[in-house]
Backbone as JSON Lines, residues from 0, in Angstrom:
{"i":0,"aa":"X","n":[-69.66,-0.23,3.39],"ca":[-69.95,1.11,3.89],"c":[-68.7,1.68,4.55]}
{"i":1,"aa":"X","n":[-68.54,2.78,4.16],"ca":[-67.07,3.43,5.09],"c":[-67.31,3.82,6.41]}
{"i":2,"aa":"X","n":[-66.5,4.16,7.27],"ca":[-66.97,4.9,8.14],"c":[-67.99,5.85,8.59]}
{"i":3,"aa":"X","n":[-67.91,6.69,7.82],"ca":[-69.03,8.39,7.83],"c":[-69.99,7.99,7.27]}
{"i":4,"aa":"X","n":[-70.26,7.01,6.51],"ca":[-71.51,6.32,5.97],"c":[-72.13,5.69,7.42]}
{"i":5,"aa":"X","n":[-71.82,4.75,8.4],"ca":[-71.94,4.03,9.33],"c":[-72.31,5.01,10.49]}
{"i":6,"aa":"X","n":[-71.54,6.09,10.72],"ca":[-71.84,7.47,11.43],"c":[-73.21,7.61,10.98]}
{"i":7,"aa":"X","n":[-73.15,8.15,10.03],"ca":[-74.63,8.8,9.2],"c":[-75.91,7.91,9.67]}
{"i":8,"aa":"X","n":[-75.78,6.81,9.8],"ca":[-76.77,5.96,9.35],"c":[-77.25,5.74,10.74]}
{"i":9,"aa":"X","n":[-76.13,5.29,11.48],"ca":[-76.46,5.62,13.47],"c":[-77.2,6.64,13.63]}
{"i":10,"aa":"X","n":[-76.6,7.75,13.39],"ca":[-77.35,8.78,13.74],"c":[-78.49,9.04,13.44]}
{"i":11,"aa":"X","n":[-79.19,8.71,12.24],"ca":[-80.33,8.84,11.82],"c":[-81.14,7.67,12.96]}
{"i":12,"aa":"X","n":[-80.41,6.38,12.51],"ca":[-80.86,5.59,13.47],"c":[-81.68,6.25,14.92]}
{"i":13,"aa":"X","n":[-80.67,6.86,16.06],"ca":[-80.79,7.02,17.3],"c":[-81.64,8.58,16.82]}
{"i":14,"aa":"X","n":[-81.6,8.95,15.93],"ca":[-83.27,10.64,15.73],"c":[-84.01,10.02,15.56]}
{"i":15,"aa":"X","n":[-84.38,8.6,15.03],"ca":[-85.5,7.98,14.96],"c":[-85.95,7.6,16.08]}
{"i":16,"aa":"X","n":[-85.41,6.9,16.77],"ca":[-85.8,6.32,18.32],"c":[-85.93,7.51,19.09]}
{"i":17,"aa":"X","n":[-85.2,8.25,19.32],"ca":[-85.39,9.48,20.22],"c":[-87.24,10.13,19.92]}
{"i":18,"aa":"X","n":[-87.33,10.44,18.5],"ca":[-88.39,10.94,18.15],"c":[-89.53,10.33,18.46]}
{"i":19,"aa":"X","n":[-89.28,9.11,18.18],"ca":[-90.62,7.85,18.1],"c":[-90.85,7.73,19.58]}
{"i":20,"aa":"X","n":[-89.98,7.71,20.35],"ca":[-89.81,7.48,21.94],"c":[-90.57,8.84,22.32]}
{"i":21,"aa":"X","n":[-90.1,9.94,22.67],"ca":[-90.32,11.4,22.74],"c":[-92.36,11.03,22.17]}
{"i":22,"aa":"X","n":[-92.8,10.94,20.58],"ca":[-93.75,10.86,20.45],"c":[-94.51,10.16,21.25]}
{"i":23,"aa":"X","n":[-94.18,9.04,21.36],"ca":[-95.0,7.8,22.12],"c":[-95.11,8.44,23.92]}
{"i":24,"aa":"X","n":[-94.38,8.75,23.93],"ca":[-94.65,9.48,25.22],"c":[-95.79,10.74,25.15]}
{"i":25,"aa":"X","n":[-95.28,11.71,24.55],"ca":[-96.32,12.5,24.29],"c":[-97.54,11.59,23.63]}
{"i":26,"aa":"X","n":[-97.94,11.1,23.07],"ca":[-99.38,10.59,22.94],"c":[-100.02,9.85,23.99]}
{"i":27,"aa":"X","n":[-99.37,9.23,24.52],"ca":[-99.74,8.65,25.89],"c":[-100.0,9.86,27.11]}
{"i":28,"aa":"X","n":[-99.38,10.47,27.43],"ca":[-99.46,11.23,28.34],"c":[-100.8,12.58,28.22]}
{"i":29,"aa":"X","n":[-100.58,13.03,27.04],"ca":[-101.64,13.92,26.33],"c":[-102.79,13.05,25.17]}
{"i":30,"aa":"X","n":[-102.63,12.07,25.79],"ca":[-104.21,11.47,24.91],"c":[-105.22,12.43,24.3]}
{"i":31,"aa":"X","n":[-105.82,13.16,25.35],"ca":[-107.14,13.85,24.94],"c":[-106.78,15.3,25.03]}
{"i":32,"aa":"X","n":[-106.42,16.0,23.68],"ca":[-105.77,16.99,23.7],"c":[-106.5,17.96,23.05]}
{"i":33,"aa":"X","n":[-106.66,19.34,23.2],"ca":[-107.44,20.21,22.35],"c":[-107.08,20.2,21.02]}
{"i":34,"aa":"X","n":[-106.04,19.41,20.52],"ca":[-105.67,19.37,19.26],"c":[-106.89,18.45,18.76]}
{"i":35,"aa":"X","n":[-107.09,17.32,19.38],"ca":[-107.76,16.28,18.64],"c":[-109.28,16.83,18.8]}
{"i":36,"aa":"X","n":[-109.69,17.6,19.3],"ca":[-110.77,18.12,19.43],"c":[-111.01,18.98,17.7]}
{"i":37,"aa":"X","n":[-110.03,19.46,17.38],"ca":[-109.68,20.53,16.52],"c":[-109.78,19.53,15.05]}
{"i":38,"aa":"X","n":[-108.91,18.88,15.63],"ca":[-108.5,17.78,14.18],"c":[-107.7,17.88,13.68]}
{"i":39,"aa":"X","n":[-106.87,17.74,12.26],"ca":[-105.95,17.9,11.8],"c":[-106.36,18.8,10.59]}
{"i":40,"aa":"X","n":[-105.49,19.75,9.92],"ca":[-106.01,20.41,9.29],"c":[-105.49,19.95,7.99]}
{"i":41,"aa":"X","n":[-105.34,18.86,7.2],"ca":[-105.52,18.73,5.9],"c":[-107.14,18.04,5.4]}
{"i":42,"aa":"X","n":[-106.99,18.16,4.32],"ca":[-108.17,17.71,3.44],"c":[-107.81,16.57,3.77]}
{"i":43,"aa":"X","n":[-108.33,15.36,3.7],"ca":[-108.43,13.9,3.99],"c":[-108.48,13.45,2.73]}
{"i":44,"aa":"X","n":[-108.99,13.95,1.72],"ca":[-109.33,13.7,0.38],"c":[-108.16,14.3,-0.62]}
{"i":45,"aa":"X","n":[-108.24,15.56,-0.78],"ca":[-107.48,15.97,-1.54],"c":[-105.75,16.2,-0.59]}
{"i":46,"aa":"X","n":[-105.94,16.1,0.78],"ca":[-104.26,16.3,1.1],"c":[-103.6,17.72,1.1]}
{"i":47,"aa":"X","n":[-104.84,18.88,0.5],"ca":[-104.24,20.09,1.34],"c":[-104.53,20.75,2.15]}
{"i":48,"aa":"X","n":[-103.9,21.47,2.28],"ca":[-103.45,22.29,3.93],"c":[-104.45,23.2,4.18]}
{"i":49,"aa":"X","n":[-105.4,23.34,5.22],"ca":[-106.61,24.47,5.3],"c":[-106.04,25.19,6.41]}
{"i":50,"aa":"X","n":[-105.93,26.38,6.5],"ca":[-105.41,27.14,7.86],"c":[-106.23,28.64,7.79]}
{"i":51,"aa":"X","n":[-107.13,29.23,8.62],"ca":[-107.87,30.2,8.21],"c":[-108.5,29.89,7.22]}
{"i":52,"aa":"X","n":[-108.91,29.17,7.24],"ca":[-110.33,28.88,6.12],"c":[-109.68,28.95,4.14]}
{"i":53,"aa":"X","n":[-108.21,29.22,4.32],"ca":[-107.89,29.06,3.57],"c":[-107.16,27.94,3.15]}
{"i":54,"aa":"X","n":[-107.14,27.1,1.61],"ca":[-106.63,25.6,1.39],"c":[-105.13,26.22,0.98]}
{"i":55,"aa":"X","n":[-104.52,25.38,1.07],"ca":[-103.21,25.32,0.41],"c":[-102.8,23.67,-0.46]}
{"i":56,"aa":"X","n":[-102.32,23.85,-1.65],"ca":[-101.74,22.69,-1.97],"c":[-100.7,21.69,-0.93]}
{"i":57,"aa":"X","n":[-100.04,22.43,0.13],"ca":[-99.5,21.63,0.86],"c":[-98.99,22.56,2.36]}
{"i":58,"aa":"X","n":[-98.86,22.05,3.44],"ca":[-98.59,22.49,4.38],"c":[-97.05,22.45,5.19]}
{"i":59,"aa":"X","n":[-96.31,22.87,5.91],"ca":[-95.3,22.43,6.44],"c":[-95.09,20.88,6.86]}
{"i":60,"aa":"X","n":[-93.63,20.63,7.36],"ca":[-93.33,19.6,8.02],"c":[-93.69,19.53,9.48]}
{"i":61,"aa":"X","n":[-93.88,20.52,9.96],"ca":[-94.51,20.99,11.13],"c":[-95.66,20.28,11.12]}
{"i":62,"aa":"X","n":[-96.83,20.58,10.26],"ca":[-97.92,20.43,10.24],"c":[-97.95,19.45,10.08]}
{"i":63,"aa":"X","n":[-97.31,18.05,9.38],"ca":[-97.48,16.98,9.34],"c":[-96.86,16.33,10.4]}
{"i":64,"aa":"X","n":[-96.2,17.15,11.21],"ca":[-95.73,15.94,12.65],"c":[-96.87,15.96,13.17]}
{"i":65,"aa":"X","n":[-97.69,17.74,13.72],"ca":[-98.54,17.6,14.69],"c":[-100.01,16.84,14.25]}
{"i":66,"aa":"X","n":[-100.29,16.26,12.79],"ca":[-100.97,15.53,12.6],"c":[-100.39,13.92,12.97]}
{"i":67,"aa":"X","n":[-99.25,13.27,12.59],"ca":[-98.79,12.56,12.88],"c":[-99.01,11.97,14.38]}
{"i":68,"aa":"X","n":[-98.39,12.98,15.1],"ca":[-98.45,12.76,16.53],"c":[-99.93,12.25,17.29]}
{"i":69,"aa":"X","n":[-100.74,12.35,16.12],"ca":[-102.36,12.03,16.71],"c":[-102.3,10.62,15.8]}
{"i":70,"aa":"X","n":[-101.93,10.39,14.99],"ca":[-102.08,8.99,14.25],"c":[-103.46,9.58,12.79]}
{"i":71,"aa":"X","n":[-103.24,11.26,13.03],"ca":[-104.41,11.73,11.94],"c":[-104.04,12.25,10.3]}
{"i":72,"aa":"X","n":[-102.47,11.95,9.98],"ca":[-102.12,12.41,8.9],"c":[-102.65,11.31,7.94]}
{"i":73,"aa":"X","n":[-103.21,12.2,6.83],"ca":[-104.14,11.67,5.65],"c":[-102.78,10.71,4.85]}
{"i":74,"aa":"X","n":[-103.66,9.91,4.19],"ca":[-102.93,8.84,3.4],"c":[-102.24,9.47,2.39]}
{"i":75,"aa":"X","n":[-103.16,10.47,1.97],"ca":[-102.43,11.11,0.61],"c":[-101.2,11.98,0.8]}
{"i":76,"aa":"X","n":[-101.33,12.44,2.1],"ca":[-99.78,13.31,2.39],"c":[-98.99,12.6,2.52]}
{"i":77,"aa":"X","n":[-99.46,11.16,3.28],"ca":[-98.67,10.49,3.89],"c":[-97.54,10.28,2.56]}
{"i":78,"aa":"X","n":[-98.36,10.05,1.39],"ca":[-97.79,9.13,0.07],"c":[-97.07,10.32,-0.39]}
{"i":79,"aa":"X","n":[-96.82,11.3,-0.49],"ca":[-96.05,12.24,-0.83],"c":[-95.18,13.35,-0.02]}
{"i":80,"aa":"X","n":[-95.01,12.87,1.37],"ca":[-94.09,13.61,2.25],"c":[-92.27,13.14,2.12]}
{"i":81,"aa":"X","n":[-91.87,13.91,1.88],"ca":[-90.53,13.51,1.43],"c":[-89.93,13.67,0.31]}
{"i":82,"aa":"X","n":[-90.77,13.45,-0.71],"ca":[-90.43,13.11,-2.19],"c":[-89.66,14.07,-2.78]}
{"i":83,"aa":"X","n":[-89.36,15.11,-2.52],"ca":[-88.65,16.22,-2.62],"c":[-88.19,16.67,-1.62]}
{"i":84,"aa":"X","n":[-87.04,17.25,-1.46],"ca":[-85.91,17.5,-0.51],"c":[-84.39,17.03,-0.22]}
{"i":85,"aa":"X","n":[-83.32,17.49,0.72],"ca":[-82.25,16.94,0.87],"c":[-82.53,16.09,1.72]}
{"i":86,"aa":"X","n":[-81.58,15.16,1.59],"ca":[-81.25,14.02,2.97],"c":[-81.81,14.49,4.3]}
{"i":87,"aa":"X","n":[-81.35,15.36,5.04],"ca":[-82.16,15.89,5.85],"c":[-84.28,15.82,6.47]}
{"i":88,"aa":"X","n":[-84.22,16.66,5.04],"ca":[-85.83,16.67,5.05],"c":[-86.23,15.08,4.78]}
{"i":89,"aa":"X","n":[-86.21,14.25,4.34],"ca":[-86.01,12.69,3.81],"c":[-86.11,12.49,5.28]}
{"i":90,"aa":"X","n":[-85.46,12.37,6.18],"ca":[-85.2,11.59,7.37],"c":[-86.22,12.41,8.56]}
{"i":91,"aa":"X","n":[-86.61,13.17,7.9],"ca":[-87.81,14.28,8.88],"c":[-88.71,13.61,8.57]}
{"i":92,"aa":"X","n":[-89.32,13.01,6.85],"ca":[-90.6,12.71,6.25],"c":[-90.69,11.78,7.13]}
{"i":93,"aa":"X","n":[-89.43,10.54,6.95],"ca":[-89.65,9.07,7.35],"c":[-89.95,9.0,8.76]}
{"i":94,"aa":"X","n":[-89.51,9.82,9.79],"ca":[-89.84,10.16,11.06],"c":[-91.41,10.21,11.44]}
{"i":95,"aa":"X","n":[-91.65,11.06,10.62],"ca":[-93.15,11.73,10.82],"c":[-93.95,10.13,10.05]}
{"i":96,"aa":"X","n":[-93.8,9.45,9.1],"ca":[-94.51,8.49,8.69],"c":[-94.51,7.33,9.9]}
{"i":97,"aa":"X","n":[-93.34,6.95,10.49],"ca":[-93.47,6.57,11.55],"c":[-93.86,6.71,12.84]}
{"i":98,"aa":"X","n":[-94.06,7.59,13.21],"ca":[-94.69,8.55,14.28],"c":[-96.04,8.41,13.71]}
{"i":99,"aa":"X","n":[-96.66,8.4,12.96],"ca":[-98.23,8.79,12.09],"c":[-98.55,6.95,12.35]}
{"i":100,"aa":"X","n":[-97.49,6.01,11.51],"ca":[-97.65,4.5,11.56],"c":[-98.0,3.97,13.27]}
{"i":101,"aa":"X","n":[-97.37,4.55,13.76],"ca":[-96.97,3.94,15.27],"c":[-98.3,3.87,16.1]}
{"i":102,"aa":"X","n":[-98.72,5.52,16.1],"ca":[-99.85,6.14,16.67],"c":[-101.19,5.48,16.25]}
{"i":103,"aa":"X","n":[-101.32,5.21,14.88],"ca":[-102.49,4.55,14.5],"c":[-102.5,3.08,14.93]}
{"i":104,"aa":"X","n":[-101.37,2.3,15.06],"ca":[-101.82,0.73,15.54],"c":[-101.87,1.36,17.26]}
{"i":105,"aa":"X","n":[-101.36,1.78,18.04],"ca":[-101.61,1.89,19.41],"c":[-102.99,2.2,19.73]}
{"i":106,"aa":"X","n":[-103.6,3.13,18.71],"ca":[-104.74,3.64,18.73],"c":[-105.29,2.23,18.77]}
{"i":107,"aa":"X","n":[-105.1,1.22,17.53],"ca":[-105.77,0.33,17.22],"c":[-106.2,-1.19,18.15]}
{"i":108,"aa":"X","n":[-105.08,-0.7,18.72],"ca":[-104.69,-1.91,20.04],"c":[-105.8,-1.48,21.52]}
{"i":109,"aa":"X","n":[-105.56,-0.21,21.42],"ca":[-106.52,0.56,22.18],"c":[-108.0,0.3,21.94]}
{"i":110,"aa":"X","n":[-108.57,0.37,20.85],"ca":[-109.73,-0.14,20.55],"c":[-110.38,-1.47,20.35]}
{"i":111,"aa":"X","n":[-109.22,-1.84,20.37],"ca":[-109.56,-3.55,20.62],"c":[-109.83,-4.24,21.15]}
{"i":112,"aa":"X","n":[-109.19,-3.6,22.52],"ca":[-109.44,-4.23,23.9],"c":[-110.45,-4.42,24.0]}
């Protein structure tokens, strides 16, 4: 790996931790949030986006953090967030899948007790 490759890869590195950190905080702190009251707004089934009563084949990256951030993003988005885009958006998807991964075992640990 050259240099700017090794740069690159840190950096993504330390947006991951920052994010995941940043999340994990926010879910802890805002547990019981009017969001989760609300739910997340994709189909669970089919994976699109309902906003005003209207569906969409797919929703922002937005929309999949603030599902994420609850541990409520559907499997099927989950399996297709990323798949298209630059490097950039790629390292947003993998963020948000981790943030979505993280939230659901804490949840799970939570219920275990």
């Amino acid at each position: 790996m050259c240099d700017i490759d090794k740069e690159i890869f840190m950096k993504k590195k330390l947006l991951i931790g920052a994010i995941l950190f940043i999340g994990s905080c926010t879910v802890t702190t805002f547990g019981a949030s009017a969001y989760l009251l609300k739910g997340c707004n994709y189909n669970q089934v089919t994976g699109n986006y309902i906003k005003d009563g209207k569906e969409y084949a797919f929703g922002a990256m937005e929309d999949a953090m603030a599902c994420a951030m609850y541990g409520m993003l559907p499997q099927i988005v989950t399996d297709r967030l990323g798949i298209f885009g630059d490097v950039e958006s790629n390292m947003t998807a993998t963020t948000i899948k981790l943030i979505d991964s993280n939230v659901r075992k804490s949840k799970e640990r939570v219920a275990n007790k």
